[in-house]
C-alpha positions in Angstrom: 2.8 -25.7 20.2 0.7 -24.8 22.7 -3.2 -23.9 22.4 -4.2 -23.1 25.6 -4.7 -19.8 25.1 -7.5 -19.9 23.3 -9.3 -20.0 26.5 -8.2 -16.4 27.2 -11.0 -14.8 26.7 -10.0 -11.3 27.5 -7.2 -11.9 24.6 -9.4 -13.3 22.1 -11.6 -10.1 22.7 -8.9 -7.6 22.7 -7.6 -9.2 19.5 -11.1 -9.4 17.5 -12.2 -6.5 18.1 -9.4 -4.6 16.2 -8.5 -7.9 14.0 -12.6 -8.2 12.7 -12.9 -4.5 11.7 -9.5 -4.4 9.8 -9.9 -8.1 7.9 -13.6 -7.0 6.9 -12.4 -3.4 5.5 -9.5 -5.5 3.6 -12.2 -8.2 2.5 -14.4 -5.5 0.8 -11.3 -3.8 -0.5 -9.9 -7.2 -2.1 -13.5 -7.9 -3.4 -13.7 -5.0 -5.3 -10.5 -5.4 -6.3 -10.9 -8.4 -7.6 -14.6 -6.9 -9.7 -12.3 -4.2 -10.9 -10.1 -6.4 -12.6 -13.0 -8.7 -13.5 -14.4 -5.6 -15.5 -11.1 -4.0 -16.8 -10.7 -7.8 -18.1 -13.5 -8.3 -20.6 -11.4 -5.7 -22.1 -8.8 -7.9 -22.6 -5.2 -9.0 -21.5 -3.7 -6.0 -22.6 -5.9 -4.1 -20.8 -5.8 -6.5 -17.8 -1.9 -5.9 -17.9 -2.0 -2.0 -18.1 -3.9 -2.4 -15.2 -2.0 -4.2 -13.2 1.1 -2.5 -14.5 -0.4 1.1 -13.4 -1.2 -0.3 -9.9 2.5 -0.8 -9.4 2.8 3.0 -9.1 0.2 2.8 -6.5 2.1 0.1 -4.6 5.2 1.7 -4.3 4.1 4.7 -3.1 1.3 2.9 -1.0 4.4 1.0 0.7 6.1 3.8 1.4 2.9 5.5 3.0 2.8 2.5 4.6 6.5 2.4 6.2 5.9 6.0 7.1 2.8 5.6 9.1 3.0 2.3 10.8 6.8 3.3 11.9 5.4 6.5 13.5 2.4 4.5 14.7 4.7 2.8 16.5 5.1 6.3 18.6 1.1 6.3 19.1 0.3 2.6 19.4 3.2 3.3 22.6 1.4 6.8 23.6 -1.6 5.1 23.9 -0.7 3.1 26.2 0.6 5.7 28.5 -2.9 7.2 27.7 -1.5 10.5 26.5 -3.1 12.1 23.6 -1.2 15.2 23.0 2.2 13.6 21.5 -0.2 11.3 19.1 -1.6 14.8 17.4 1.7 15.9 16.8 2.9 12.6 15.3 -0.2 12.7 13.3 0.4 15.4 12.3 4.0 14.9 11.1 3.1 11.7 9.0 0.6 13.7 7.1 3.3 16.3 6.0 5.8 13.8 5.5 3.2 11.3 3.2 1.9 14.3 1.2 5.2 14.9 0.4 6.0 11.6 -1.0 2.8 11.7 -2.3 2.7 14.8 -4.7 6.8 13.5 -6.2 4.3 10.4 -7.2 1.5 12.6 -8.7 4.1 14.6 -10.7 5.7 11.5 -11.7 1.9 9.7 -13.1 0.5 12.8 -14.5 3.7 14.3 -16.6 5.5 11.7 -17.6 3.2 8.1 -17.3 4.5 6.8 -20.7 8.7 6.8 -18.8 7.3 5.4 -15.9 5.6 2.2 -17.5 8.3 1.8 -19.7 10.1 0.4 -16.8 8.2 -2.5 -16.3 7.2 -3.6 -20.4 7.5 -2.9 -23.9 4.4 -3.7 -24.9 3.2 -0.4 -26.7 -1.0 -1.2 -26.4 0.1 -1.9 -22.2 1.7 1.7 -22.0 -0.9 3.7 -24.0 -3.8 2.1 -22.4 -1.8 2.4 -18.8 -1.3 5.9 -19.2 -4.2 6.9 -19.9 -4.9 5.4 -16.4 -2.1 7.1 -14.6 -2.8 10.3 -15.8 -6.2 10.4 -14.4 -5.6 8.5 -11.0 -2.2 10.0 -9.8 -4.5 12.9 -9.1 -5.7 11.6 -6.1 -2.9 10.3 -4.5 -2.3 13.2 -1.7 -6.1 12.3 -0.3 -5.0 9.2 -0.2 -1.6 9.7 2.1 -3.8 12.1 4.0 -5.7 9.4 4.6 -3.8 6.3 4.9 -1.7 8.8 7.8 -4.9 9.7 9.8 -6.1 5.8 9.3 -2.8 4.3 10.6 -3.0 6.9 13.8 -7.0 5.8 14.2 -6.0 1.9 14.3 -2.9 2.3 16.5 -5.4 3.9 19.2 -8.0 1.1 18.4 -10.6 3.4 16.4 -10.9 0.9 13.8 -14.8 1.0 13.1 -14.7 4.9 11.7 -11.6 3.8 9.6 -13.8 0.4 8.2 -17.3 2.7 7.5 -15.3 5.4 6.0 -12.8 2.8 3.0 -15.8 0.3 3.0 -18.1 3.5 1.9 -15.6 4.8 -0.5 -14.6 1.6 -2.5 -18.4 0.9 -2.9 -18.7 4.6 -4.4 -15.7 3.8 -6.7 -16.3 0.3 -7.6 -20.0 1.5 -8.7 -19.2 4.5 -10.7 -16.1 2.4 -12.4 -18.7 0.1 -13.4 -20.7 3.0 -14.8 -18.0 5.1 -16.7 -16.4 1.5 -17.9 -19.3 0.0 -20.0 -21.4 2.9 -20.2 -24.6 2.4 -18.3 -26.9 4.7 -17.8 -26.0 8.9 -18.5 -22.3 7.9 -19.1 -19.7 7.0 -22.1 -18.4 4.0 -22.3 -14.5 5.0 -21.4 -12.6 1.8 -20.7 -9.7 2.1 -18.6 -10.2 5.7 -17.9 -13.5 4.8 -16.7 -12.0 2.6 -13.9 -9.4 5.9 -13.2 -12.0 8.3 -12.5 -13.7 5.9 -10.5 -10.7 5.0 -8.2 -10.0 8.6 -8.0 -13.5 9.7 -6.7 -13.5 6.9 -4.2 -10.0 7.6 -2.6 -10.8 11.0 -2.3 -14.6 10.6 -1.2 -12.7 8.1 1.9 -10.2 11.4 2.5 -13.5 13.6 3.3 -15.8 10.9 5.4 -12.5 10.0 7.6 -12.3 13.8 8.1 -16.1 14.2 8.6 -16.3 11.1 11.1 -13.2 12.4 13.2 -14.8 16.0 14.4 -18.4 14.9 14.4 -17.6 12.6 17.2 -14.7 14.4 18.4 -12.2 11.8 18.8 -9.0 12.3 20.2 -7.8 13.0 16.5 -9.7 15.9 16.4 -7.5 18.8 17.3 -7.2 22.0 15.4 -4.5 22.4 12.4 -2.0 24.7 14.8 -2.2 21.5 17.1 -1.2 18.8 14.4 1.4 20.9 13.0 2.8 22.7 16.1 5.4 19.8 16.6 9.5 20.9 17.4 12.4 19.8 15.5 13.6 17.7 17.9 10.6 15.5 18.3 10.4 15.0 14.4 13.9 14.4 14.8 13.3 11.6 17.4 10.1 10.2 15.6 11.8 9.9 12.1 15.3 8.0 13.8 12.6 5.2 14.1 10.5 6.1 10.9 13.2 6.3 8.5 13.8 2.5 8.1 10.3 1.7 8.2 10.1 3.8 5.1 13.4 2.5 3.5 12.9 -0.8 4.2 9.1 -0.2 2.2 10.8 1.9 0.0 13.6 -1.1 -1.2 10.9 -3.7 -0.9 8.4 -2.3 -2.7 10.7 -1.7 -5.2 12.0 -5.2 -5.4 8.3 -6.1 -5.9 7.6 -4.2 -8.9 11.0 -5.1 -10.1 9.4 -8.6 -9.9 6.4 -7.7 -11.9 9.0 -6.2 -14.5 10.8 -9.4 -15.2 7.0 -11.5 -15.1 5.9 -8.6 -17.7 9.0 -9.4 -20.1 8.0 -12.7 -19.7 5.1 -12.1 -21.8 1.9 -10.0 -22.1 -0.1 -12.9 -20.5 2.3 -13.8 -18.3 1.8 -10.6 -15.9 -1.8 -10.7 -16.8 -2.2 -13.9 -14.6 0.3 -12.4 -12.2 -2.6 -9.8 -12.2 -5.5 -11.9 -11.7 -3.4 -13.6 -9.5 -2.3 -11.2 -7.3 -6.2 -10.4 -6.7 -6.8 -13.8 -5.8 -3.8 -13.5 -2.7 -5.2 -10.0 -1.7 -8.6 -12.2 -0.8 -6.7 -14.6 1.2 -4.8 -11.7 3.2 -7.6 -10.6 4.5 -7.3 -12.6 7.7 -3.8 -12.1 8.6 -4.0 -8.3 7.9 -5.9 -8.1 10.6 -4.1 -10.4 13.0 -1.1 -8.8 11.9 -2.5 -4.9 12.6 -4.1 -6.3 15.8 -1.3 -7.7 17.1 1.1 -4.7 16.3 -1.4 -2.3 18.1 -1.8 -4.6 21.1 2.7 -5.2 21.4 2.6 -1.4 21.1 0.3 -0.9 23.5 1.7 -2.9 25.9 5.6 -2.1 25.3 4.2 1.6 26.1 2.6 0.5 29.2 5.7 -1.2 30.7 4.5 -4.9 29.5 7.2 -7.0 27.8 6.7 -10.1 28.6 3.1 -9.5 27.5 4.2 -8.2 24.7 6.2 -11.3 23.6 3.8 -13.6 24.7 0.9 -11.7 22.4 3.1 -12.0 18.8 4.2 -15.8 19.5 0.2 -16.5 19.9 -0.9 -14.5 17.0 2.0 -16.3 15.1 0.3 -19.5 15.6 -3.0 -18.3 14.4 -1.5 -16.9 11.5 0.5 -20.0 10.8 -2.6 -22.5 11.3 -5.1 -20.0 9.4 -2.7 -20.1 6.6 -3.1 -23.7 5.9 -6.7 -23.4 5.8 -6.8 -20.6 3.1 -4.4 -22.0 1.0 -7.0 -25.2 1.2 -9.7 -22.6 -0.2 -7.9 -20.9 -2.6 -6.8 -24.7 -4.3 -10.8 -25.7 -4.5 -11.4 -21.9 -6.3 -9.4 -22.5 -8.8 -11.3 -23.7 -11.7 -13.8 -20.7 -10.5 -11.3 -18.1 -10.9 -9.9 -19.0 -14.1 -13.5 -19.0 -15.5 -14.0 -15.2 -14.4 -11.9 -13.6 -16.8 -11.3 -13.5 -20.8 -7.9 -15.7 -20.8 -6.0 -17.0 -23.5 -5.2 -20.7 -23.2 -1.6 -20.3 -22.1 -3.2 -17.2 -19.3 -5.2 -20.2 -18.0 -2.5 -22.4 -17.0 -0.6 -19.6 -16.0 -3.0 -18.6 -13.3 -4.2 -22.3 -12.1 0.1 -23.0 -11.5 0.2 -19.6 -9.4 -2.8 -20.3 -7.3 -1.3 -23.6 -6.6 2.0 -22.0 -5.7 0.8 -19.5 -3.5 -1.8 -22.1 -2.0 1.6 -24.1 -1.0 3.6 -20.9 0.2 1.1 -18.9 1.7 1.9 -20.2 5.4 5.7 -19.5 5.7 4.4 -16.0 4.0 2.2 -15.2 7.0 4.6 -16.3 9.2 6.8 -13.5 8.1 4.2 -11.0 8.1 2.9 -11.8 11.8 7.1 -11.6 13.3 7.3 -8.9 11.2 4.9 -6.4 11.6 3.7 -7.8 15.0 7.4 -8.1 16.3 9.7 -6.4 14.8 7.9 -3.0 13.2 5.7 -2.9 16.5 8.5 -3.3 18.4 10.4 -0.6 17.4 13.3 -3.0 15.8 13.1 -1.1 12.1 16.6 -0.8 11.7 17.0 -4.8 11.8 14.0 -4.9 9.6 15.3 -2.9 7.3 18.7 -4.6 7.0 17.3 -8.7 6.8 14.6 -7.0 4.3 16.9 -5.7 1.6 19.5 -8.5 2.1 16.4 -11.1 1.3 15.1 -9.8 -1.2 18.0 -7.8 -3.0 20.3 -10.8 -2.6 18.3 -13.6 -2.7 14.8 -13.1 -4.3 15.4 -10.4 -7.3 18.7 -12.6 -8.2 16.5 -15.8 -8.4 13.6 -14.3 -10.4 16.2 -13.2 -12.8 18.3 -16.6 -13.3 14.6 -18.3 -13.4 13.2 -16.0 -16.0 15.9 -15.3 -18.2 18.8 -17.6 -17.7 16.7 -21.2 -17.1 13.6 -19.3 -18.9 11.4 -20.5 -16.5 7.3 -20.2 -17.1 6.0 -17.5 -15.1 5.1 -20.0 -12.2 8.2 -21.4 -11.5 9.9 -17.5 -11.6 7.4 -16.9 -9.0 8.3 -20.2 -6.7 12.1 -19.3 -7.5 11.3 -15.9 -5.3 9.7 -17.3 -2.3 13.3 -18.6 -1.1 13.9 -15.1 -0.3 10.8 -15.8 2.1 12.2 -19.1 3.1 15.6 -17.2 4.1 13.9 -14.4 5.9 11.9 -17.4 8.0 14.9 -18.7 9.8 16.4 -14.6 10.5 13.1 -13.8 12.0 12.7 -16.5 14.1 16.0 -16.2 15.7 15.3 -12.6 15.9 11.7 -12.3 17.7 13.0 -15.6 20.8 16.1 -13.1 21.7 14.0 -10.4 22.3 15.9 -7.8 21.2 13.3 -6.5 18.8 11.4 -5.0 22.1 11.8 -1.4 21.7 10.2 1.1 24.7 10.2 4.6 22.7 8.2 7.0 24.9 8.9 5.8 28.6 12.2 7.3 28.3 
């Protein structure tokens, strides 16, 4: 394993400069993620686990967003490279009409009929009712946020990360504030619990959806085209855009749903079984925070230099961001072992909930580096390059044949604490390890979509 590029200096720059702006935006976002939950828990567990359970909504269609607008970023990362700016309006403005229209199925979904939706994942009657509440309010703003996430995807890919970071940072201090506010009560406001925390998260999604917006034509970015430009695009562009698109969004689509089919079988565990999955799940969120933004930085720089004839460039940039990943990983799961103790003592637990959450911070301390190896071939190789169909195919034969089958046997047929279920689904990680590998030394995942 070789180091010497660390003295690469023009790499390390290249890199930092989109990877420092995305990992602090997701460290403020996990932070106040985390104080959410930290507030929403001195309601309780069940109110912890309504929490966490509405949030799955979120994540699916966050995922999906998320499939759609890093597969077409693949078009502008590409563009960018060949330095035109045209094409990356229209494919802007395609993911925008594509995400609001995943987006508004979603907020039908939350608003009419919340009480169905979180039946899915428990049975715990106090869960639903306090979850619903939640959904009702929240799904309202989940168009701003696919009009966002689309114009925030297009901003990164063309390496206009600091607007992106002033804009979420801004709007998740707005929301965590006012949840705080509308929670407990303080100052002009009713104490409202749950729905407190939804009118908060809300506001700040769609407060990011106007600065984003505001920041764009102020300082008349390339993104800053009028509405006949965005949405001027021909069928046979969309056409070619959404061949590669389409199993970015699938694959999200099948493994986002695999994950909340997850939290479904750690819910019918037990009550505060998914709560620690909860507080949990904040805890890996924080330790994400620096391979999101190798991962983002490395899948802007492959698409850049795909588009600008580079290959071998290309290759060279994911294998070197795979070992920082790999060696960062070890050194987070180190942290996240000594917070333990710290953690636990944050949130209004019952005894069981305590050693519930101390197991899974040890098992994702353990796992976290064959995790982030996954993430940096994936979305630094694979999505980046273009290869979604591959994606798509090793993602739902991992975790539809190997990881959903094992949390079931683990929960249900061995009946498993919540811990070991959760170690039983990280061989579907272990599986995808040895595809990936093979897949990003052939090559094949190198995908040149616009010099064509």
């Amino acid at each position: 394993m070789s180091l010497s590029f660390l003295r690469d200096r023009s790499f390390l720059k290249e890199m930092l400069v989109i990877a420092v702006p995305i990992s602090f935006q997701q460290l403020i976002n996990a932070s106040l993620n985390m104080i959410d939950v930290i507030m929403v828990g001195q309601l309780g567990e069940a109110s912890i686990a309504a929490l966490g359970l509405s949030n799955q909504v979120f994540f699916v269609l966050i995922l999906l967003m998320f499939g759609t607008t890093s597969g077409m970023a693949i078009f502008t990362a590409q563009f960018w490279g060949k330095q035109e700016i045209e094409p990356i309006r229209k494919v802007l403005g395609m993911s925008i009409v594509t995400t609001s229209s995943i987006a508004l199925l979603f907020t039908l979904a939350a608003t009419i009929m919340p009480r169905t939706v979180l039946g899915f994942y428990t049975n715990d009657t106090e869960v639903i009712e306090i979850g619903a509440q939640y959904l009702r309010i929240v799904g309202f703003s989940y168009i701003p946020v696919a009009i966002a996430t689309s114009y925030i995807a297009v901003m990164r890919s063309i390496q206009l990360v600091r607007l992106t970071v002033v804009a979420t940072v801004s709007a998740l201090v707005f929301k965590t504030i006012l949840g705080y506010m509308l929670i407990f009560g303080i100052w002009i406001f009713p104490p409202l619990g749950v729905r407190g925390a939804a009118i908060g998260t809300a506001s700040g999604w769609t407060l990011e959806l106007i600065l984003l917006i505001g920041f764009i034509y102020a300082q008349r970015t390339p993104l800053a085209a009028s509405m006949q430009t965005l949405f001027s695009f021909d069928l046979s562009f969309f056409t070619r855009v959404l061949r590669t698109t389409l199993p970015a969004m699938a694959n999200e689509l099948f493994w986002s749903v695999g994950i909340t089919t997850y939290n479904a079988i750690y819910a019918h565990i037990g009550t505060d079984s998914i709560a620690a999955i909860n507080v949990n799940a904040t805890m890996e969120e924080l330790g994400f925070v620096v391979f999101m933004g190798l991962g983002n930085a490395c899948a802007v720089m492959v698409g850049n230099r795909i588009g600008a004839g580079k290959k071998d460039e290309a290759y060279e940039t994911v294998r070197r961001v795979i070992i920082l990943s790999v060696s960062a990983a070890w050194i987070v799961g180190l942290i996240v072992l000594l917070l333990r103790d710290t953690v636990v003592g944050l949130y209004d637990l019952s005894p069981s909930g305590v050693t519930n959450v101390r197991m899974l911070m040890l098992m994702m301390a353990c796992t976290l580096w064959i995790r982030m190896f996954n993430f940096s071939t994936f979305i630094g190789a694979l999505r980046a390059g273009g290869d979604t169909r591959f994606a798509l195919v090793m993602e739902i034969c991992s975790i539809w044949l190997i990881g959903v089958p094992a949390a079931y046997f683990a929960a249900f047929v061995l009946r498993l604490p919540v811990y070991y279920v959760y170690l039983f689904v990280i061989l579907e990680e272990i599986a995808k390890a040895f595809v990936s590998t093979w897949r990003f030394r052939s090559k094949k995942w190198i995908h040149d979509l616009v010099n064509i």
